[in-house]
C-alpha positions, 0 to 999 in steps of 0.5 A: 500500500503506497504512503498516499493511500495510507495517508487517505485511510488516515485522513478517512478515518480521523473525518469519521472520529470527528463527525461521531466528537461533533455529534457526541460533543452536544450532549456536553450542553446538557450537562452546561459543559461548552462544546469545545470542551465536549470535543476535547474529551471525545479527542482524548477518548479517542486517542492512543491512550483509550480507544487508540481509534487515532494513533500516537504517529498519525499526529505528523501525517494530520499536520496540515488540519491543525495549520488550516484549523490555525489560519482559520482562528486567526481569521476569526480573531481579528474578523471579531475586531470591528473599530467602528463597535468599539468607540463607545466604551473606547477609554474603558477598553484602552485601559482595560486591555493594556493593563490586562494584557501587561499585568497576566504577561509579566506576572504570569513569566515571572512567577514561572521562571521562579517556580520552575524547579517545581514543574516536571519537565522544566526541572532539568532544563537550562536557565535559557529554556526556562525564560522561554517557556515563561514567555510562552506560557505568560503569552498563553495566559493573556489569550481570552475567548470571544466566542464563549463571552458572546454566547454568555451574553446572549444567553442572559441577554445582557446590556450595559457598559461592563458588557461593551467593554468585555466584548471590546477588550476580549477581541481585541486582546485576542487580536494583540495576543497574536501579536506578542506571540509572534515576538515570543516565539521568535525569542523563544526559539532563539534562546532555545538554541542558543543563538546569539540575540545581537543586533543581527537578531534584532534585525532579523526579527524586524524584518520578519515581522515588516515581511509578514505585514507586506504578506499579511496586505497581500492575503487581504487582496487575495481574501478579497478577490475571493469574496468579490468573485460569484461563485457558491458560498461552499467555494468560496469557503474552500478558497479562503481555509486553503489561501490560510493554508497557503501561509504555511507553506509558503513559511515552510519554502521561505523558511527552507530557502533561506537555510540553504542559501543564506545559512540562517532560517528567515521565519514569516508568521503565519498567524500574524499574517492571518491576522493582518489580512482578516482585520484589513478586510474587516474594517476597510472593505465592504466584504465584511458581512459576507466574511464574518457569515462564512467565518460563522458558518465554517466554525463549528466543523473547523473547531470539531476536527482541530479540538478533536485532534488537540485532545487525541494529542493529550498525554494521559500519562503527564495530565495524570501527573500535572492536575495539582499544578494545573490548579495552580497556575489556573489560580494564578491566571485568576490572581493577575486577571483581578491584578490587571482589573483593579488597576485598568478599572481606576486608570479607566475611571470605572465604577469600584464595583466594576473594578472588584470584579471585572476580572470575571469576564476574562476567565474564559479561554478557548481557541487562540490560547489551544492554537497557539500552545498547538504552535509551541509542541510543533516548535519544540518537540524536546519539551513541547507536548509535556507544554501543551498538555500541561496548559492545556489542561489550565484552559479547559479548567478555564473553560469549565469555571469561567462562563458561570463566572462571567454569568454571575458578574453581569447578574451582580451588575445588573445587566443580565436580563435571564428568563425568570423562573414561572410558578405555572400551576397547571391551570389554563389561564391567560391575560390579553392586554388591549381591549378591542374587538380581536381581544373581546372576540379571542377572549370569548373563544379562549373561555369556549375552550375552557380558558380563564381569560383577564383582559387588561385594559388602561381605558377609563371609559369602560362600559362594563355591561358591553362585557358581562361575560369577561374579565375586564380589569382597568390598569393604571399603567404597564409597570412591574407592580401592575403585572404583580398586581394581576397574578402575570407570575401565574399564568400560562400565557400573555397576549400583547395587542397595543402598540409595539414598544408597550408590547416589548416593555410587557414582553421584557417583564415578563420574561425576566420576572416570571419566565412566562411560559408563552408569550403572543405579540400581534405586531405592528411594524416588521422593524421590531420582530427581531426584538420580539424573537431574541426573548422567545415571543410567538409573533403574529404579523397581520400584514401577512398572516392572512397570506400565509394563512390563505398559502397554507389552505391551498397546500394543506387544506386538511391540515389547516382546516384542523389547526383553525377549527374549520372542521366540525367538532374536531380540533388541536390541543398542547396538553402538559404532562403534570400527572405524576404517574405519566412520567415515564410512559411510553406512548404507544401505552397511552390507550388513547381514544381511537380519534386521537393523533399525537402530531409532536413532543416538546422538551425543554424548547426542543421538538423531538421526534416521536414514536411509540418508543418516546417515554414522557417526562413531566412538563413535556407539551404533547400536541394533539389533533382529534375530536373535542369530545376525545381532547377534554377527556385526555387533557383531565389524564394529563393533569395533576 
């Protein structure tokens, strides 16, 4: 069998690893582990120490996947560092970040080199080599994670300064970080191996860098020629990962070359010019739209096979031994993190409470910090996998501690606005807010189907004999006290029909103070829907529902006629499962009447795909399509 083919069957069976970490990795959220992490651990598992499914040899032959994965993170850094987001809290991040990146550097070194005799694998090493392993890991230590600080700040829908400052200065530090990596590594490899760091050196290094700029301006043109070119976005994508993956080659020629020609290796940076050519193309072209939705498109399959093949390159054996230390230097990340907040909160002028703990936000750490300890193994194979493992296994400490933090700190500061928990007691009841003919006209449907219905109302002039049969209460505004005041924390439902920033306000108090389980808006002006989207609303637009509606009955009459009630005496109903001794049933032991269709399960938010197998839990929303008569009586099955 030729090297290709082996390399082919490699490559093959590490996609399928990959595919089966991607899909395994999800399950990490059930247990609030983030993906990345998930990855890792499926990487470990398969790897030469358990599984052996990715040999320990294979690491060479797989190379190329890590400098792709590496180019492509570069591009998502600097792609993240937008100038125009950041002039809002710009004196905050100034600081903020020079103090960060300084302070966690020079302490983070420092403490290394003194503690080295204490680390395993430094112990026997020289002077020199402690210095540059110091700088490698201080470096490391400065590298943040844009990603899980987005998906925090999602999750808690969180606004506020401490927020725009967090975001601004993650980014960017994961944009400078790359750069004082260039610098280390450089060093690093020249105290390595013994050079002498005169004035040559010194020019060496300036020339290396000013090279990788000039590069790093041409790869800008050649991003941006892709993007402008028609083509298909999956060509496109193709064309951008193998132009990053073209930087590593051409550092390997350059790097060969100047060996043999001049007798000294001239060493280009690829992440820099990875860098360098994505923040061009970001802040001055109109290509950066389209980049940033490939980048967004592109990274989840790109961080699957490049944290897989990190955690398959983890030595158990050295993780086994390191535990105890890696605490320990996660505890030191933490301390300088806090040194550098304190100091660049009062040199920005910011609050004392930001001051205390603003260093929360910055615990996380995720694909610049692996990339970049991916960079130090591959250049150090003396001592570079003992390294990786080591650091590694501080970031996905890291990784594990810091989101809850960063969570906590928005919530402390108030600028965290997560769903509220609801009180729901199984009683079908809802208030519409708005009095007019809809409300009226749903409310008394509603009440058909059993329904206790509250219409609230800011109106004076009310003629209460108009509405003898509804629940009609006059509200002085659309304040907190006012929903308390109508027992919202305890109803399954509330429907908004007023103008589109009271509906929001309602929505917003509601979702924050009593996680209300549905929330139904009737829009008024298409501008707002995404606002009403980001907290979960069911949005009713007018302007096109009735297309959609007259669309559905043309293609799916018989669906639609059920869904609307059209058809005599049949009808939908979502029924929760509050019974007790529902829990645990499979459906197809249900017994229900021979009318009744079960159309879908619904599980913490997630539709599942159902069969007869599906075994209910409590608070599962089973939807149900029959005759009136068959729902009431399985919806009194399904209560407590």
């Amino acid at each position: 069998m030729t090297d290709l083919q082996n390399i082919l069957i490699l490559i093959g069976g590490f996609l399928t690893v990959a595919i089966a970490s991607n899909r395994i990795a999800k399950f990490f959220y059930l247990i609030k582990l983030p993906f990345i992490t998930g990855t890792l651990i499926m990487g470990i598992i398969a790897g030469p120490f358990i599984l052996k499914l990715i040999p320990a040899q294979s690491k060479d032959e797989l190379h190329f996947i890590n400098e792709i994965a590496l180019a492509f993170i570069a591009f998502a850094a600097s792609g993240g560092l937008y100038l125009k987001e950041l002039r809002g809290r710009a004196r905050s991040i100034k600081w903020m970040t020079f103090s960060q990146l300084t302070i966690t550097f020079a302490l983070t070194s420092i403490t290394i080199f003194y503690i080295a005799d204490y680390i395993p694998f430094m112990q026997a090493l020289n002077i020199p080599t402690k210095i540059a392993i110091a700088l490698l890991v201080g470096t490391i230590f400065v590298a943040r994670s844009p990603a899980s600080a987005i998906a925090v700040i999602n999750e808690v829908r969180a606004r506020g300064p401490l927020t725009q400052t967090t975001l601004g200065v993650t980014v960017l530090i994961d944009f400078l970080v790359i750069v004082l990596f260039s610098l280390t590594i450089s060093i690093s490899i020249a105290l390595v191996h013994n050079q002498s760091m005169d004035w040559v050196f010194v020019l060496m290094i300036l020339g290396e860098l000013l090279a990788s700029f000039a590069i790093g301006f041409a790869l800008f043109w050649v991003l941006r020629l892709i993007l402008k070119l028609r083509m298909h976005k999956y060509v496109k994508t193709t064309l951008i990962l193998s132009s990053g993956y073209s930087i590593y080659v051409l550092n390997d020629l350059i790097r060969v070359y100047s060996e043999q020609n001049f007798g000294k290796e001239f060493i280009i940076e690829p992440l820099l010019i990875c860098i360098v050519g994505s923040f061009i193309l970001t802040n001055y072209s109109r290509y950066r739209n389209e980049f940033m939705r490939i980048i967004h498109d592109t990274a989840n399959p790109v961080y699957t096979v490049f944290f897989t093949l990190v955690g398959a390159s983890i030595s158990l054996d050295i993780l086994a031994d390191v535990w105890p230390l890696a605490l320990a230097l996660f505890v030191l990340r933490v301390i300088t993190l806090a040194i550098g907040s304190v100091i660049g909160g009062k040199l920005a002028g910011d609050p004392p409470l930001f001051n205390r703990i603003g260093w929360m936000p910055y615990v996380t750490q995720a694909g610049v910090g692996l990339g970049l300890t991916t960079v130090v193994a591959q250049n150090f194979p003396d001592w570079g996998n003992s390294f990786a493992t080591l650091v590694i296994a501080v970031i996905v400490i890291s990784q594990i501690v810091g989101p809850p933090l960063f969570k906590w700190c928005l919530l402390i500061v108030k600028e965290g606005h997560p769903r509220g928990s609801g009180t729901f007691e199984g009683v079908k009841d809802v208030i519409i807010f708005g009095l007019e003919s809809q409300s009226t006209a749903l409310a008394r449907q509603l009440q058909e189907h059993g329904w206790i219905v509250k219409i609230a109302t800011r109106m004076k002039d009310v003629n209460m004999e108009d509405y003898k049969d509804l629940d009609i209460r006059q509200i002085k505004d659309l304040s907190l006290e006012t929903l308390e005041e109508l027992d919202a924390g305890r109803v399954e439902a509330i429907v908004t029909m007023l103008q589109d920033d009271e509906n929001l306000a309602i929505c917003e108090m509601a979702y924050e103070n009593f996680g209300t389980k549905d929330l139904i808006v009737r829009l008024n002006h298409r501008l707002n829907m995404e606002k009403f989207h980001n907290l979960g609303c069911l949005i009713v637009d007018p302007h096109t529902a009735m297309v959609s509606l007259m669309d559905h009955l043309v293609r799916s009459p018989q669906a639609a006629s059920l869904l609307l009630g059209m058809e005599k005496d049949q009808d939908t109903m979502d029924m929760e499962v509050l019974n007790p001794n529902l829990h645990g049933i499979p459906l197809r032991d249900l017994r229900l009447p021979s009318d009744i269709i079960i159309l879908s399960v619904k599980r913490h938010d997630q539709m599942i795909i159902s069969h007869g197998y599906t075994r209910l839990r409590l608070g599962d929303i089973v939807t149900m399509v029959g005759s009136v008569e068959s729902l009431d009586n399985v919806s009194l099955r399904f209560e407590k």
